[in-house]
C-alpha positions, 0 to 999 in steps of 0.5 A: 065891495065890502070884503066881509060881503060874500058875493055868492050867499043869501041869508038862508042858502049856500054859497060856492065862490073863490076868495082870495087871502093875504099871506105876508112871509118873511125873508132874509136875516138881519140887516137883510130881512124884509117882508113879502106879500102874496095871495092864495086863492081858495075855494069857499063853500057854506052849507046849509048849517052855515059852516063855512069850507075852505080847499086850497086852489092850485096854479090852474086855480082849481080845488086840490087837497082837503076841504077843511072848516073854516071859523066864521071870524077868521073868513069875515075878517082875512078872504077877499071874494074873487067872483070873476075867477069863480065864473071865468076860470075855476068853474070852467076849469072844474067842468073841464075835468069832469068832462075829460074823466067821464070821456076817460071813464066811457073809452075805458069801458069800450077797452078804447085805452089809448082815448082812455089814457089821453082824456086822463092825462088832460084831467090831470093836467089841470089836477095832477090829484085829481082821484077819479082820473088817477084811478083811471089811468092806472086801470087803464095801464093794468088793462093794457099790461104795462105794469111799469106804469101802472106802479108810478101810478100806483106809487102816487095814489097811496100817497093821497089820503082822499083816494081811500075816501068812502065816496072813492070806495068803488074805484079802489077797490076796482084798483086794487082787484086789478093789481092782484089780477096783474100779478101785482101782489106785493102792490095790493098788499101795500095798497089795501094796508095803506086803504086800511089805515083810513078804514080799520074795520072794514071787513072785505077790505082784510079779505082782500089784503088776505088774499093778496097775502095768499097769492104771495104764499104768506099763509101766516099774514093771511090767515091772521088778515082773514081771522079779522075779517071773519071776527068783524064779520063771521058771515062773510062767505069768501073769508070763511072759503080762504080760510078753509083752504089755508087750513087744508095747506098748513094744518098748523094754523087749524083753528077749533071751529073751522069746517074742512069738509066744504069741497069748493077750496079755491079762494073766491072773488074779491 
């Protein structure tokens, strides 16, 4: 077969398939200097505008990392199409997390934690990135109090860039309210930091890092948290209620405007 052929395209659809490409790397120095050959294996996809994709393939030949564009001349002419891994083992092998993140999903919703953290584990077993399972776990450890294990998991998803993804917006914020819940405020400072770094406007994610700051009695990091939250978004009601009360605690921070008559002065939900 033609290698410029893309075994899974028509003309005028998309394509998902796994393409293998040649990497040569040199070892040695001098007179012991050689050169090696190896594959690396990816996960190719075309849209209908007939951009291509390309997302890296780990040793379980399954999709890790970002999905990054790739030029059209540089597929043609560098990726060799792998159609029987595609079928027989990275297709599985993606249906299997699914799965095993789903199961996952419905024995944490039962409160059936011990299942929840077996199905997990195997997800992650394939894809130690995997996000949804990740998640998972370490609401799954937060439910059952084990804060131990709860920060290893925590230390690993602020480190993944995709965790923080729109698409992943309800599960960290689900996670993040679960760490102030677990008494874990110095965590969700840190993680609702890192999450606004990838969203700097978002407004209810400032009145949550304020609220964690409230929680650890940092009045001060609080109240200029919120301040940009209200200036993004001055109709949001819980950052308006934080605000009353971290007025009410250090009138120092006062600011013209701020109305301290409402009775309600406990933070509201995140």
């Amino acid at each position: 077969m033609d290698k410029q052929t893309p075994t899974h395209a028509t003309d005028t659809g998309p394509f998902v398939g796994v393409y293998s490409e040649k990497v040569t790397h040199t070892l040695g120095f001098g007179g012991t200097k050689r050169r090696k050959s190896a594959k690396t294996y990816w996960l190719i996809e075309r849209d209908h505008a007939d951009q291509i994709f390309a997302q890296a393939l780990n040793e379980n030949m399954v999709p890790v990392g970002e999905r990054k564009p790739l030029a059209q001349e540089k597929f043609l002419a560098d990726y060799c199409p792998e159609p029987d891994l595609f079928m027989s083992v990275t297709r599985p092998r993606m249906r299997e997390i699914e799965e095993a993140v789903r199961k996952g999903d419905e024995h944490r919703g039962k409160e059936e934690l011990f299942s929840a953290e077996v199905e997990y584990k195997h997800a992650l077993q394939i894809d130690e990135e995997e996000i949804r399972a990740n998640f998972g776990l370490g609401l799954t450890y937060l439910n059952r109090g084990d804060r131990d294990k709860a920060r290893y998991v925590f230390g690993k998803l602020v480190t993944l860039e995709a965790a923080f993804q729109p698409k992943h917006k309800h599960l960290f914020n689900e996670f993040g309210i679960a760490l102030r819940k677990g008494q874990m405020h110095k965590e969700a400072v840190l993680y609702y930091s890192r999450a606004l770094e990838l969203a700097t406007d978002d407004d209810h994610l400032l009145y949550n890092l304020a609220r964690a700051h409230f929680e650890l009695r940092e009045l001060g990091e609080s109240h200029a948290v919120v301040q940009r939250a209200l200036d993004l978004n001055p109709q949001l009601a819980e950052a308006e209620q934080l605000l009353r009360v971290l007025v009410r605690e250090d009138p120092s921070l006062l600011t013209t405007g701020v109305d301290l008559s409402e009775p309600d002065l406990s933070p509201g939900p995140a």
